[in-house]
C-alpha positions in Angstrom: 0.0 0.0 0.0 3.0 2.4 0.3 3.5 2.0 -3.0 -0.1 4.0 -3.6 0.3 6.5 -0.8 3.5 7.6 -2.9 1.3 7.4 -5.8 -0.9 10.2 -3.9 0.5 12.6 -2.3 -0.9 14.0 1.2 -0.5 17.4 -0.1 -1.7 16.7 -3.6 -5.2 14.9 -1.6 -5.6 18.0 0.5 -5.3 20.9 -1.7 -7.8 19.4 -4.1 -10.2 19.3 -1.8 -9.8 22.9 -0.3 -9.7 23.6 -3.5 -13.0 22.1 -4.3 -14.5 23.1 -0.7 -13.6 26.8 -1.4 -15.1 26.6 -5.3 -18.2 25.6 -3.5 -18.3 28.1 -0.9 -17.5 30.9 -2.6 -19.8 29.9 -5.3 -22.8 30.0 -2.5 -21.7 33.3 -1.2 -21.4 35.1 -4.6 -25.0 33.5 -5.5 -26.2 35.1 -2.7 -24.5 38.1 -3.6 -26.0 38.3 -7.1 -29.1 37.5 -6.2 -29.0 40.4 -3.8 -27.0 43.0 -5.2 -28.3 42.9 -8.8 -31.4 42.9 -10.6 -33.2 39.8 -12.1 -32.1 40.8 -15.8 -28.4 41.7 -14.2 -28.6 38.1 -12.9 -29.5 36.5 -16.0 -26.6 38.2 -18.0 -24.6 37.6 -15.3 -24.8 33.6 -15.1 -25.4 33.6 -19.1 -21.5 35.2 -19.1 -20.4 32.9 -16.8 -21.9 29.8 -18.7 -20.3 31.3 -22.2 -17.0 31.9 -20.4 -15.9 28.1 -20.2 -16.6 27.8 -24.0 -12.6 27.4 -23.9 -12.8 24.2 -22.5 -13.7 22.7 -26.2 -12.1 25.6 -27.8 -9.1 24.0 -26.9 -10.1 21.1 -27.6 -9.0 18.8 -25.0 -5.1 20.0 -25.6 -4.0 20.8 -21.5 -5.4 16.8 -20.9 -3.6 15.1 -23.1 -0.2 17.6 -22.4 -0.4 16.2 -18.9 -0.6 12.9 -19.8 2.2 13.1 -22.6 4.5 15.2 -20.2 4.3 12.7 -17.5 6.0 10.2 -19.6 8.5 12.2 -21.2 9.5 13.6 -17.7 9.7 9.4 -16.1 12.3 9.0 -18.7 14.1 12.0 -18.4 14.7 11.1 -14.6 15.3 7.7 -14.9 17.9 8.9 -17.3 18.9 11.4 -14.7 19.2 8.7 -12.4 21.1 6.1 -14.0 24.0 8.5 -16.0 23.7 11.0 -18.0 20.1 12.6 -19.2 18.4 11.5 -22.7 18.9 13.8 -25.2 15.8 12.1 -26.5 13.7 12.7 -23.8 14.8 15.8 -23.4 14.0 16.7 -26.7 10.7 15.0 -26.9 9.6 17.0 -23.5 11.0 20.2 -25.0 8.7 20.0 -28.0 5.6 19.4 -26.0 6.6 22.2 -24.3 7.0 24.5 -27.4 3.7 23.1 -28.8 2.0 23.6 -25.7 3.0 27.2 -25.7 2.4 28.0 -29.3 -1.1 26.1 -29.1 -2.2 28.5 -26.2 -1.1 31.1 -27.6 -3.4 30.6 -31.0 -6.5 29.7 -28.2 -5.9 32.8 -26.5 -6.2 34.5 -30.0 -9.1 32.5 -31.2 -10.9 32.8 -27.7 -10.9 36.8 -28.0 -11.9 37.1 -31.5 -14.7 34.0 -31.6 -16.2 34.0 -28.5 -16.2 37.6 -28.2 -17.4 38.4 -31.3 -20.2 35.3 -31.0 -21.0 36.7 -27.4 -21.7 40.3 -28.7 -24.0 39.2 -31.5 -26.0 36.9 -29.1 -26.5 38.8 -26.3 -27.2 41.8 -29.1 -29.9 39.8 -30.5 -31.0 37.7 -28.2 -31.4 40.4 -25.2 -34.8 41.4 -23.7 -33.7 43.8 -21.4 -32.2 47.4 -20.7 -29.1 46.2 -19.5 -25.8 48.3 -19.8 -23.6 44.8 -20.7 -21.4 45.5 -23.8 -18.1 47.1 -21.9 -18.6 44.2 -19.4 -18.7 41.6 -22.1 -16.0 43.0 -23.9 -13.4 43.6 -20.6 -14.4 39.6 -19.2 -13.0 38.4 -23.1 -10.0 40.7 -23.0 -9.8 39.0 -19.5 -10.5 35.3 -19.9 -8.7 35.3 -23.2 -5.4 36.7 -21.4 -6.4 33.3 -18.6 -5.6 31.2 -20.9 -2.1 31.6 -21.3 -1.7 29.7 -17.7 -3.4 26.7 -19.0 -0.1 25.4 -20.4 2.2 26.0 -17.4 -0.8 24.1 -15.2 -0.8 21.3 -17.6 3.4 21.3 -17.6 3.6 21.6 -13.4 1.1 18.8 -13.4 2.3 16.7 -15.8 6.2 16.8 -14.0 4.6 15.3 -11.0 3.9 18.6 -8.6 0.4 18.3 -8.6 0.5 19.6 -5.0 2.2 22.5 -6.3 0.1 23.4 -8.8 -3.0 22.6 -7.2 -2.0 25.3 -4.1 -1.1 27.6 -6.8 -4.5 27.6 -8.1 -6.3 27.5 -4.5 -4.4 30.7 -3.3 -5.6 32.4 -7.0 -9.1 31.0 -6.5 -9.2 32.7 -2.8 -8.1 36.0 -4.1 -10.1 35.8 -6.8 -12.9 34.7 -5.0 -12.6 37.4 -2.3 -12.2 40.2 -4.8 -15.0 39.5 -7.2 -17.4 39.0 -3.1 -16.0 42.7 -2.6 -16.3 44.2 -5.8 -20.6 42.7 -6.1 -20.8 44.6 -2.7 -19.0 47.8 -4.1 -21.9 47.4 -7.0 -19.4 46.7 -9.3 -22.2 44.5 -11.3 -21.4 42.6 -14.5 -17.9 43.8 -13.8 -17.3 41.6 -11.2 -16.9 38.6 -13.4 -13.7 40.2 -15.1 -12.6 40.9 -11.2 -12.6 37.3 -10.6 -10.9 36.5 -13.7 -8.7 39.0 -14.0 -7.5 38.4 -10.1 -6.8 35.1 -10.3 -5.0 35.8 -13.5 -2.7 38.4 -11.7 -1.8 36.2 -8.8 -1.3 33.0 -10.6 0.5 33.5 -13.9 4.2 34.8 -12.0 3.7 31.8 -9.7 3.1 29.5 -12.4 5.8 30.6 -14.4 7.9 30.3 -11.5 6.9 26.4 -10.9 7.5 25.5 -14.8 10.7 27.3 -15.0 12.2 23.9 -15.4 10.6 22.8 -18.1 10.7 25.9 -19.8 14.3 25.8 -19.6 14.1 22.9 -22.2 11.7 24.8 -24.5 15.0 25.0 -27.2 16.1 21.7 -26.6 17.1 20.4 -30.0 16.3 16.5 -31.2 13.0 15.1 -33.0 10.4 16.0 -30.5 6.5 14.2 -30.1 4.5 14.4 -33.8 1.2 16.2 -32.9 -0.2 14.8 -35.8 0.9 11.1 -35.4 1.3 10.6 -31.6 -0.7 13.3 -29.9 -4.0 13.8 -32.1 -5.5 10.2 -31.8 -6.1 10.8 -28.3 -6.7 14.2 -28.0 -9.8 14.4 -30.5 -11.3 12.2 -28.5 -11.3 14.1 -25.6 -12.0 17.4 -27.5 -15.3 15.9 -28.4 -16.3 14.7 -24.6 -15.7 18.2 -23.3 -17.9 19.7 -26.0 -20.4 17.4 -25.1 -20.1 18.4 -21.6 -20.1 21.9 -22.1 -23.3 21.5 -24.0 -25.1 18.8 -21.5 -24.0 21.2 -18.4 -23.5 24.6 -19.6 -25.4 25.3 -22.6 -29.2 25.1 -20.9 -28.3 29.4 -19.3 -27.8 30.7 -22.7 -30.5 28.7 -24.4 -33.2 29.9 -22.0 -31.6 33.3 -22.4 -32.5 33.2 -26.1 -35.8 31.6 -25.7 -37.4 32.9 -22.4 -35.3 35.9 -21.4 -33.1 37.1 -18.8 -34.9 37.2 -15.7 -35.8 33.3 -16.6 -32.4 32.9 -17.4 -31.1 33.8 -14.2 -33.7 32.0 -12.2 -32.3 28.9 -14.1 -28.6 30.0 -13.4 -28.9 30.3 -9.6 -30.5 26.8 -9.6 -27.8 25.6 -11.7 -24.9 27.0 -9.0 -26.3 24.8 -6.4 -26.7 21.9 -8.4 -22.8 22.1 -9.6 -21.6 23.1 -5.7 -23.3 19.8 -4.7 -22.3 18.5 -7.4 -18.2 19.7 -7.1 -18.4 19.1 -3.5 -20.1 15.6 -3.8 -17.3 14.5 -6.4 -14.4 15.6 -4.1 -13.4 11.9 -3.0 -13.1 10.8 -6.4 -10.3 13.2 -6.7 -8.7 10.9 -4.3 -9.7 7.7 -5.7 -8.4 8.8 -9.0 -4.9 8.3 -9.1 -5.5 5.2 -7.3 -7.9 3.9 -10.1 -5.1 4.1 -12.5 -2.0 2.4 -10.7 -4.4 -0.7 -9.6 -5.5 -0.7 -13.4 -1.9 -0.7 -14.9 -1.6 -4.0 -11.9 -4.6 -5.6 -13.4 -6.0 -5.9 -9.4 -9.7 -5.0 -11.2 -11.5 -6.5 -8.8 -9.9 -4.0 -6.3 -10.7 -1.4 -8.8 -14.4 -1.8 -8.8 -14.3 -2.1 -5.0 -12.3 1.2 -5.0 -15.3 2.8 -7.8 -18.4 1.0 -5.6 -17.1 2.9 -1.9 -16.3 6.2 -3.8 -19.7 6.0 -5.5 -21.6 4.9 -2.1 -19.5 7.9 -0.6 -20.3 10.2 -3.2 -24.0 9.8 -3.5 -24.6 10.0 0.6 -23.1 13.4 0.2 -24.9 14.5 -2.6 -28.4 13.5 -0.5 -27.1 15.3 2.5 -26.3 18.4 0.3 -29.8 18.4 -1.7 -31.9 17.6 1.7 -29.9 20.7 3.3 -30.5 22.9 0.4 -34.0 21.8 -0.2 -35.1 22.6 3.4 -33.2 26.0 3.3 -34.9 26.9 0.1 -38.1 26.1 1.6 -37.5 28.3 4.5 -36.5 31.4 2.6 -39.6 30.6 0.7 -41.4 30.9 4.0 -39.3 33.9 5.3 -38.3 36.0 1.8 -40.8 35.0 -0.7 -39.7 37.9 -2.6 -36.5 37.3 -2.7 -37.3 33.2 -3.1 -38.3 34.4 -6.8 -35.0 34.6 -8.0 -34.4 31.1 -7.9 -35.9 28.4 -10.4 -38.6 26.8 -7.8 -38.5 24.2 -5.3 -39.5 21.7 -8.2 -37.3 23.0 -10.6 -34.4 23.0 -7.8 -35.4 19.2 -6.5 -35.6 18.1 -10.1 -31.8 19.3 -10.7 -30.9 17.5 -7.5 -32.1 14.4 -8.1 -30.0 14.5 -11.3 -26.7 15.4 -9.1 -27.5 12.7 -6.7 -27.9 10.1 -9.6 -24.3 11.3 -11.6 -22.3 10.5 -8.7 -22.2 7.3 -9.7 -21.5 8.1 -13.4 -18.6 10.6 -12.3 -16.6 7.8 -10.7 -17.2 5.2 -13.1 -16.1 7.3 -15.9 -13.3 8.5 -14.5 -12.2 4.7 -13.7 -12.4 4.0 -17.3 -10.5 6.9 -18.2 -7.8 6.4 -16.0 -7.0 3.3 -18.0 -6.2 5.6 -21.0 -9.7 4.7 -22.5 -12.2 7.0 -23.9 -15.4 5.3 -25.1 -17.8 7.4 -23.5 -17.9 9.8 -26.6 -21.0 8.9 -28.4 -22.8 9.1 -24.9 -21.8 12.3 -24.0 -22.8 14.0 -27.7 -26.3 12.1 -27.6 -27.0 13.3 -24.1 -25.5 16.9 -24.9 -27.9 17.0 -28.2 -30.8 16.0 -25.7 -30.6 17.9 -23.3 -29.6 20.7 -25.5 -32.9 20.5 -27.6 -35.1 19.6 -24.5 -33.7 22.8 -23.1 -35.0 24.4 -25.8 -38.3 22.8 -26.9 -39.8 22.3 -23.3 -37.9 25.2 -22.0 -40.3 27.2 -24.4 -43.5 25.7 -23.9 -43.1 24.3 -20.3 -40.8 27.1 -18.7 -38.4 26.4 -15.9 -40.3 22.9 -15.2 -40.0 21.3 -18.3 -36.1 22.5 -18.1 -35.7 20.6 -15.4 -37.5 17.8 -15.6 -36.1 17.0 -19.3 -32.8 17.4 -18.0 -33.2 15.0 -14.8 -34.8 12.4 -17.2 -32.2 12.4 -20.1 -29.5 11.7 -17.2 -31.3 9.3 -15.2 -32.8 7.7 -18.0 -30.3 7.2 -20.6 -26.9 9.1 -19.9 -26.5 6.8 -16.7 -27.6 3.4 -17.7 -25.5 4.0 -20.7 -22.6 4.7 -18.4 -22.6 1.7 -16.8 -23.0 -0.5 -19.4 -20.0 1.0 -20.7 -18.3 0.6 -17.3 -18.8 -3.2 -17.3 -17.5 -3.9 -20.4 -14.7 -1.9 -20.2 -13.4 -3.2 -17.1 -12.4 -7.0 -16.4 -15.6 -8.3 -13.5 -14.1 -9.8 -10.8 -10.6 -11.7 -10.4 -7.4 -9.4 -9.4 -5.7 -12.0 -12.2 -4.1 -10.4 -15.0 -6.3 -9.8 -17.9 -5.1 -10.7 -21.3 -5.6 -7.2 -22.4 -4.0 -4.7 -19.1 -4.3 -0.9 -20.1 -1.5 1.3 -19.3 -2.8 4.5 -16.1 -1.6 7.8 -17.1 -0.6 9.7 -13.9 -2.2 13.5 -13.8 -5.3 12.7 -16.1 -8.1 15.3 -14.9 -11.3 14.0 -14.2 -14.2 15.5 -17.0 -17.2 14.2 -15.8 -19.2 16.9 -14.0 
């Protein structure tokens, strides 16, 4: 068992949670800061920008995964080189290309980023808005912002990749605090819409010099000379694949704000967006022992000790769904009380139907959170045609009942699509993609992949 504890770092365990304990708890407080400092079309902007704003994640189309993942070998040969004499030129030059292509690939996302989502943003929100709301100069300084983000997506995927999760992972909590903190301050200064470029633009500012600190190692090898990793041959197989699964995620989870924005408005739109905060804190918070599990999942899949594998998935998913009921009960009585105590103010969430509906669904995707990420950790990725036929349903349910049902139907189509056919689907996938019970070697042992980021919520 040592063996594992080394695979998992203490450090590495703890800051993910904080990490994920803090997303959730500054996410509550800054939902009840919008809800109370701005107006119901303010809100529905507000969320709508924060749902367009991770449009990078498929904009980048699953590049800063598979960089960990080819980093992390390139760096175990370069130290077992280290270790035995003197280091590969080989390696060296293979991990000095990634690092190059990392860079020069973020550097054309950051481009694309500003000029396609800005430009798409502006036209929607031009011709989709219902309300008098003063959000062009917000829009614009949040791209100028989020677009300038991206150029520490690299260095995170680099640090990682090297082994220092921990490090990495504290760098990002202590951004994420300040960030947090800031963008509380500036909704209570009535910055408004602003406040969104605060956070962003924060975190940016205290986490890019650290960062670049942390790599400075591997950006030291940046001109090592040598035949380096062929994108085209070696790294696109596997990173189309995951390019398509986080554009189906980004639909499935992020896409219903901006659809209702376009079809019901923004006061709707923020109603839905407030809902959809809680359901992604419980959600976040709920998933936060996979993050331990996960490393583990890999090394006992590269053994072929399956049987301990799917003991491993089965606790993390009992562990997971317990807290995701505690989480929903808790929320679902404190919505009821400020029902009973603020009625008024109640309005500016999506309904205690709409909220319980939403819920249910986080409850239920605990166990397809683990069980995907115990697949992927074996370097496997056959999940893709689920995710794009979920994302396409719940993407035109969104839409269709959305329109003629309102809030309820939003819900309710989007708790049956993953309950009914995103999660079975799951684990059917699950079994067949994992030997069923012996701790024997199977005939066919995949290879773990150390610093692979989970993508199921």
């Amino acid at each position: 068992m040592n063996h594992i504890r080394r695979l998992v770092p203490e450090a590495s365990v703890t800051y993910a949670f904080l990490a994920s304990a803090w997303s959730a708890l500054s996410g509550f407080v800054l939902l009840a800061l919008v809800t109370w400092r701005l107006s119901a079309d303010e809100q529905g902007y507000y969320f709508s920008f924060a749902s367009i704003l991770l449009t990078q994640q498929f904009i980048e189309l699953g590049f800063g995964v598979v960089l960990t993942q080819f980093v992390s070998h390139e760096w175990a040969a370069l130290r077992i080189s280290e270790a035995l004499g003197p280091a590969s030129p080989e390696a060296a030059a293979r991990l000095g290309s990634l690092v190059r292509l990392g860079l020069v690939w973020y550097a054309g996302v950051c481009l694309a980023y500003f000029c396609v989502i800005g430009s798409g943003g502006y036209l929607f929100f031009h011709f989709a808005g219902h309300a008098n709301v003063d959000w062009a100069e917000a829009w614009w300084l949040l791209t100028v912002t989020a677009a300038l983000a991206i150029t520490t997506s690299p260095l995170s995927s680099l640090i990682e990749g090297s082994g220092r999760v921990d490090r990495n992972q504290r760098i990002l909590l202590i951004a994420n605090l300040a960030g947090g903190t800031a963008a509380c301050a500036s909704l209570l200064a009535g910055a408004g819409l602003y406040s969104i470029s605060v956070l962003v633009g924060v975190r940016l500012a205290v986490s890019l010099p650290l960062l670049v600190w942390a790599a400075k190692p591997l950006l030291n090898l940046r001109r090592a000379a040598g035949e380096g990793v062929s994108w085209r041959r070696e790294f696109w197989p596997q990173q189309w694949r995951i390019s398509l699964s986080w554009f189906a995620g980004f639909m499935m989870f992020q896409s219903l704000t901006p659809i209702t924005f376009s079809t019901q408005g923004p006061a709707a739109a923020g109603r839905l967006g407030a809902t959809l905060q809680l359901f992604n804190a419980i959600n976040r918070l709920s998933s936060s022992w996979l993050v331990a599990a996960q490393p583990r999942m890999g090394h006992l899949g590269a053994e072929g000790r399956f049987a301990t594998l799917r003991n491993l998935v089965s606790t993390t998913t009992k562990r997971g769904i317990a807290t995701a009921i505690v989480l929903s009960l808790a929320t679902m009585a404190g919505l009821a009380l400020l029902n009973l105590a603020a009625p008024t103010y109640a309005t500016r969430f999506g309904g205690l139907t709409v909220t319980a509906a939403f819920l249910v669904a986080a409850i239920a995707m605990q166990a397809s959170n683990v069980q995907t990420s115990a697949v992927r950790f074996q370097k496997r990725e056959p999940f893709v045609l689920n995710a794009l036929t979920g994302a396409a349903l719940v993407a035109a349910s969104t839409a269709l009942l959305g329109r003629f049902v309102g809030l309820t139907g939003v819900g309710f189509g989007f708790a049956a699509i993953m309950i009914g056919i995103v999660l079975p689907w799951t684990v059917w996938l699950y079994r067949r993609e994992l030997p069923a019970s012996s701790d024997r070697e199977p005939s066919r042992v995949p290879v773990a992949v150390a610093g692979v980021r989970n993508e199921a919520a």
